[in-house]
MDTraj code that builds the backbone (N, CA, C; nanometers):
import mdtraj as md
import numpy as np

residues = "UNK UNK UNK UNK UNK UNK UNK UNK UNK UNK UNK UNK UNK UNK UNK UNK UNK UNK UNK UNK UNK UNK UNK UNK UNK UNK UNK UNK UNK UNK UNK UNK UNK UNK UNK UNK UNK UNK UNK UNK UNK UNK UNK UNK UNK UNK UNK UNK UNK UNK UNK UNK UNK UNK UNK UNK UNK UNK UNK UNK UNK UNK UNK UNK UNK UNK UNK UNK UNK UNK UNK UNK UNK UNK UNK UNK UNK UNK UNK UNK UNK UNK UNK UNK UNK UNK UNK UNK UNK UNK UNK UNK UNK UNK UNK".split()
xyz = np.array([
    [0.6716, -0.1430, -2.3018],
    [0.6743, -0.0656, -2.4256],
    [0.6344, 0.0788, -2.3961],
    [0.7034, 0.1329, -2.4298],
    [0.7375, 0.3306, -2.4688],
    [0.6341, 0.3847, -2.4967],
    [0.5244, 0.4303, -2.4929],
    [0.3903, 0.5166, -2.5759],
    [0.4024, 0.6487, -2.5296],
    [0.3786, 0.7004, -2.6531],
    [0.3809, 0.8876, -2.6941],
    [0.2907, 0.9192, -2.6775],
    [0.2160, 1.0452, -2.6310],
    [0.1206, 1.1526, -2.6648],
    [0.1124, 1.1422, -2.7970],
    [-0.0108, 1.2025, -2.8585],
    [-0.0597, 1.2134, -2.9683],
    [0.0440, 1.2806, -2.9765],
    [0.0193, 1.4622, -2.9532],
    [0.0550, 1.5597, -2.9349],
    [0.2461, 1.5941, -2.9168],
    [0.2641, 1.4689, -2.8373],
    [0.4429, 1.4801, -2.8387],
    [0.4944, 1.4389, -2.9962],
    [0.4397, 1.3419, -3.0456],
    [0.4522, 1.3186, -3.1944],
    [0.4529, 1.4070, -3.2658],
    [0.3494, 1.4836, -3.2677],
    [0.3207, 1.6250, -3.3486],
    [0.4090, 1.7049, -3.3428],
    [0.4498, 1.7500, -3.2028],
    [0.5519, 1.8533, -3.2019],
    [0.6497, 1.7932, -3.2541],
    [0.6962, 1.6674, -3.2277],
    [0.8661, 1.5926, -3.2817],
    [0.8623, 1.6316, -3.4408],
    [0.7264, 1.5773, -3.5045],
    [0.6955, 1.5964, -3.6605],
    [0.7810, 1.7653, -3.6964],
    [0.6848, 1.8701, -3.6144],
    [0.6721, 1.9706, -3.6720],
    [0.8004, 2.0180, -3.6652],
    [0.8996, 1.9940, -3.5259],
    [1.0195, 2.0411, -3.5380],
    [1.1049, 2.0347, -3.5674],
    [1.1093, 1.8536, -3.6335],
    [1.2172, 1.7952, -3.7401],
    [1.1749, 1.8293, -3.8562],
    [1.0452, 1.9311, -3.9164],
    [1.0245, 1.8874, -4.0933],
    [0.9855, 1.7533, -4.0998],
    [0.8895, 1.6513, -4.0540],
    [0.9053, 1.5328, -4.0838],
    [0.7891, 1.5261, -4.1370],
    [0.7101, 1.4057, -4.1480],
    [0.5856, 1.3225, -4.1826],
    [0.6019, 1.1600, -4.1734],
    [0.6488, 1.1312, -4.0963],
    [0.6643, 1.0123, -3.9846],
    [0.5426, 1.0071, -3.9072],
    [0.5380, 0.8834, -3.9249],
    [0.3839, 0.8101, -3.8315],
    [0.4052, 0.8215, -3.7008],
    [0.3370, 0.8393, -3.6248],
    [0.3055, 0.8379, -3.4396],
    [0.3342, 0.6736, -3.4592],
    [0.2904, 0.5725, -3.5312],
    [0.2928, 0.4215, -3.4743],
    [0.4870, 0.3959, -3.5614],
    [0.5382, 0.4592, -3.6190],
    [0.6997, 0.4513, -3.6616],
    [0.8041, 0.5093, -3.5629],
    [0.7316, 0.5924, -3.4532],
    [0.7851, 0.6811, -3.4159],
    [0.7799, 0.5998, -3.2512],
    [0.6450, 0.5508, -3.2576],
    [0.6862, 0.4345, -3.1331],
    [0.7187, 0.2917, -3.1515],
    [0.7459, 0.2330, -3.2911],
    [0.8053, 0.1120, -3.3058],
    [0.9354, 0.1449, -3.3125],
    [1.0123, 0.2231, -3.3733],
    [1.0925, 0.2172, -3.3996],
    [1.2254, 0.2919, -3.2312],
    [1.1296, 0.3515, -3.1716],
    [1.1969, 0.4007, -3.0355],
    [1.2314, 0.2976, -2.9395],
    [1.0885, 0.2252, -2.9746],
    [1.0659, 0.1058, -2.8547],
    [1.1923, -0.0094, -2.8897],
    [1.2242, -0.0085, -3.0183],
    [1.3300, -0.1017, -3.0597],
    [1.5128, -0.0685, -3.0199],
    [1.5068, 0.0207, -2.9105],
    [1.6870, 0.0932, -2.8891],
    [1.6533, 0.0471, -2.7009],
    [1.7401, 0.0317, -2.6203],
    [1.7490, 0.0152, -2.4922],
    [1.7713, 0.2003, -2.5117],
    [1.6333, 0.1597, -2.3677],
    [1.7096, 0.3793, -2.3241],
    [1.8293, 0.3984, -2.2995],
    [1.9155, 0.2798, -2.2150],
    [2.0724, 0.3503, -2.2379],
    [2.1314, 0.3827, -2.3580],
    [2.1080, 0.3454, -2.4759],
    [2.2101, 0.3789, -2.6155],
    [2.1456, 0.4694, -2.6530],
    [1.9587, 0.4963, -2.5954],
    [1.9006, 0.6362, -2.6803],
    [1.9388, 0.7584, -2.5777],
    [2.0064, 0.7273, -2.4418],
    [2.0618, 0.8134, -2.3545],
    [2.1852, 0.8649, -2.4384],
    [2.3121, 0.7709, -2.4461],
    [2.3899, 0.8004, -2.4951],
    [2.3729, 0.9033, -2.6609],
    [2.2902, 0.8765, -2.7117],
    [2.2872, 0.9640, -2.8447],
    [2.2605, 1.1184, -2.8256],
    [2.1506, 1.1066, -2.6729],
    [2.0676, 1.2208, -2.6545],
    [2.2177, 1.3154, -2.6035],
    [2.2981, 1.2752, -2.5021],
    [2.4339, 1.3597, -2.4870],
    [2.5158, 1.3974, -2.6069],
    [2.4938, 1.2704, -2.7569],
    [2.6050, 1.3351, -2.8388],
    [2.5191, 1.4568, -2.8852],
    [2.3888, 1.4635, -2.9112],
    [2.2980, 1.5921, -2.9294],
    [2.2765, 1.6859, -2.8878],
    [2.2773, 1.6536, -2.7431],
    [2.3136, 1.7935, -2.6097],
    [2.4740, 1.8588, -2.6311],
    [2.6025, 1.7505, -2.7163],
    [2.6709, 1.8498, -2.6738],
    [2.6589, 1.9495, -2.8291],
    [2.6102, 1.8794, -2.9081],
    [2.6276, 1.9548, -3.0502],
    [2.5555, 2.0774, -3.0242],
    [2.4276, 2.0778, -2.9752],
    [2.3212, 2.1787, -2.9288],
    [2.4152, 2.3084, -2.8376],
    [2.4652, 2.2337, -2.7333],
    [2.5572, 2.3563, -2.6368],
    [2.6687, 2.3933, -2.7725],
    [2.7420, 2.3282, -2.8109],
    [2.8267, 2.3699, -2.9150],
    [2.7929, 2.5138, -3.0116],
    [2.6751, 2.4815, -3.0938],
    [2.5917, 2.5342, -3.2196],
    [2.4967, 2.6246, -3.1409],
    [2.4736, 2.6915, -2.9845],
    [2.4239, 2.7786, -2.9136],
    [2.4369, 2.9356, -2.9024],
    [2.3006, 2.9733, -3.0136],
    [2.3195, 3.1345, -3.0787],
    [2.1430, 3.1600, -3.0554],
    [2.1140, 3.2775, -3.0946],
    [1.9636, 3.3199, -3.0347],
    [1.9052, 3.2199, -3.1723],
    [1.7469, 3.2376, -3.1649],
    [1.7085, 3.1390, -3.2606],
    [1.6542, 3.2169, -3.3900],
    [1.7045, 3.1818, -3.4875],
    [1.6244, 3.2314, -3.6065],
    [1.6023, 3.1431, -3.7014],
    [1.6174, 3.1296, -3.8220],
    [1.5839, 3.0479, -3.9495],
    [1.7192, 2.9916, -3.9417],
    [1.8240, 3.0366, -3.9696],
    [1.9651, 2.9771, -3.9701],
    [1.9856, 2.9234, -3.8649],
    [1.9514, 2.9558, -3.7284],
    [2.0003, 2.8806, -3.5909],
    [1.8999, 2.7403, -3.5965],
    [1.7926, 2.7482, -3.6487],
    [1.6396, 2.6413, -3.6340],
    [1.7226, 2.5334, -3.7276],
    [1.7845, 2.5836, -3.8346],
    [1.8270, 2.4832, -3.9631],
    [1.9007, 2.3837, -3.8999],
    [1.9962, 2.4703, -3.8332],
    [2.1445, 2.4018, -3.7659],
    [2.0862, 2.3092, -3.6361],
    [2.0153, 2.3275, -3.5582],
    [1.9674, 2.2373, -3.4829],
    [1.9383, 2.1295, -3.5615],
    [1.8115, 2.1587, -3.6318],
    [1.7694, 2.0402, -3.6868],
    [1.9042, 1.9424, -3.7176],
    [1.9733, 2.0319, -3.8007],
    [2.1230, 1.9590, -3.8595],
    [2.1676, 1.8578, -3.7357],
    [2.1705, 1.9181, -3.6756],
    [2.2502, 1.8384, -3.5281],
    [2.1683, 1.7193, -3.5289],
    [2.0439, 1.7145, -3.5056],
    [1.9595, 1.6068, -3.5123],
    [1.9802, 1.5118, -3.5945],
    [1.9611, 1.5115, -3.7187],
    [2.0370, 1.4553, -3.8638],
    [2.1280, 1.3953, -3.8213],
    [2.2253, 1.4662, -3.8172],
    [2.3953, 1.4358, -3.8022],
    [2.3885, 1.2915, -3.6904],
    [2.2987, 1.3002, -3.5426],
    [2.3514, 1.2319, -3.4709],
    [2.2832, 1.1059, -3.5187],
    [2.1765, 1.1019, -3.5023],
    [2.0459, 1.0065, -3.5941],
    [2.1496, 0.9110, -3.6775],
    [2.1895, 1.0097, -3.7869],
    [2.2683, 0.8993, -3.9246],
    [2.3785, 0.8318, -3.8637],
    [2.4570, 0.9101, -3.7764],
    [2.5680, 0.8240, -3.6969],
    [2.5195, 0.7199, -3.6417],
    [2.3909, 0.7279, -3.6100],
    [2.3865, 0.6084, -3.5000],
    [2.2543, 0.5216, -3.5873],
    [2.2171, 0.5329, -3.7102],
    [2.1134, 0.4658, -3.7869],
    [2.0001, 0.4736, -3.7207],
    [1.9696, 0.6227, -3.6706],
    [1.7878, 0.5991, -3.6430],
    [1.7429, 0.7050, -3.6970],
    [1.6232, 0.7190, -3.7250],
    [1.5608, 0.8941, -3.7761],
    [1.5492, 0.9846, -3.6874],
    [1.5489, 1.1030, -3.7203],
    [1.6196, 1.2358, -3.6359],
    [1.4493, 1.2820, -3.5570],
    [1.3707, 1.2181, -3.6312],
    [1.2231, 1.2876, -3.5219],
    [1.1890, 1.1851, -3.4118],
    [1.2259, 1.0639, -3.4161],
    [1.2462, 0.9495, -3.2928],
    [1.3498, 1.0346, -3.2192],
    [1.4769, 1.0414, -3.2553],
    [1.5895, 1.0920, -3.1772],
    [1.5282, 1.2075, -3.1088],
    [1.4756, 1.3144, -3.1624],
    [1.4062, 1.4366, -3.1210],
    [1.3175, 1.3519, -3.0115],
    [1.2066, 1.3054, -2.9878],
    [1.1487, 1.2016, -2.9055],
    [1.2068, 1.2371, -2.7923],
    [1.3162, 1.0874, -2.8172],
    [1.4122, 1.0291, -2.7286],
    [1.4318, 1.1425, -2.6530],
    [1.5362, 1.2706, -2.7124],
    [1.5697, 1.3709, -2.6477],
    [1.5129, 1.4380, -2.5534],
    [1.3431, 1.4794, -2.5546],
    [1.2782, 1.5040, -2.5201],
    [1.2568, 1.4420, -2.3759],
    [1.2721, 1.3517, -2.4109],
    [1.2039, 1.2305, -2.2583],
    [1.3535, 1.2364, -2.1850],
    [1.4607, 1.2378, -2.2388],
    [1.6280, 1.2223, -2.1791],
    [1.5694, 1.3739, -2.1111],
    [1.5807, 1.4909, -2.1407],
    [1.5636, 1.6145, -2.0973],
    [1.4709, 1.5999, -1.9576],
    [1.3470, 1.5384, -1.9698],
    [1.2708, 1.5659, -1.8672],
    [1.3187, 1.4613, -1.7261],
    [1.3921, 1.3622, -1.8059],
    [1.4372, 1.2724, -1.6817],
    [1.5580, 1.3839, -1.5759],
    [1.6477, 1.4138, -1.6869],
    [1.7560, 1.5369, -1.5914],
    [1.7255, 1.5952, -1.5396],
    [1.6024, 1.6745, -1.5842],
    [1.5405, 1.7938, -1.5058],
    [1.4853, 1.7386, -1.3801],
    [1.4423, 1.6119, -1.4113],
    [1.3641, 1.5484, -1.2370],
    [1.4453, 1.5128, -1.1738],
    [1.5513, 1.5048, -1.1559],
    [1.6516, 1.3911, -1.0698],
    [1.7093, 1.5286, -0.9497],
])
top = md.Topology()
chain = top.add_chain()
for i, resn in enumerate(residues, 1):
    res = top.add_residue(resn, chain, resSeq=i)
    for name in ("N", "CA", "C"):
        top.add_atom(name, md.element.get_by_symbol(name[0]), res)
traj = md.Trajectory(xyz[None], top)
């Protein structure tokens, strides 16, 4: 089983707009095989490269959006997905 930082929760919270529990945020992650939360994290990476402009209030919205968007396609909440993403990111960067 998957366990978060306090602190990684927090940031997922603060950067989706959420108020999602740290213990929803690891039941509900722990419940996807990392390959299908891999696969979501690419449909998010490509929306992200897609929707790629400097950041302001309108660029912050549209991310989030992306998040949303892939989340509802695939029935999970967008601050888990944010998570997920997070941990997909640091695995690429190590390999």
């Amino acid at each position: 089983m998957k366990k978060f930082w306090k602190r990684q929760c927090e940031i997922a919270r603060t950067m989706m707009k959420s108020e999602v529990t740290d213990e929803y945020i690891q039941k509900e992650y722990n419940k996807i095989p990392v390959d299908e939360w891999d696969e979501m994290c690419i449909q998010v990476d490509t929306l992200l490269k897609k929707h790629n402009a400097p950041i302001n209030d309108r660029r912050w919205n549209k991310m989030i959006e992306d998040f949303v968007v892939v989340a509802a396609m695939n029935g999970v909440n967008e601050t888990v997905l944010y998570i997920a993403f997070m941990e997909w990111i640091s695995k690429k960067e190590n390999k």
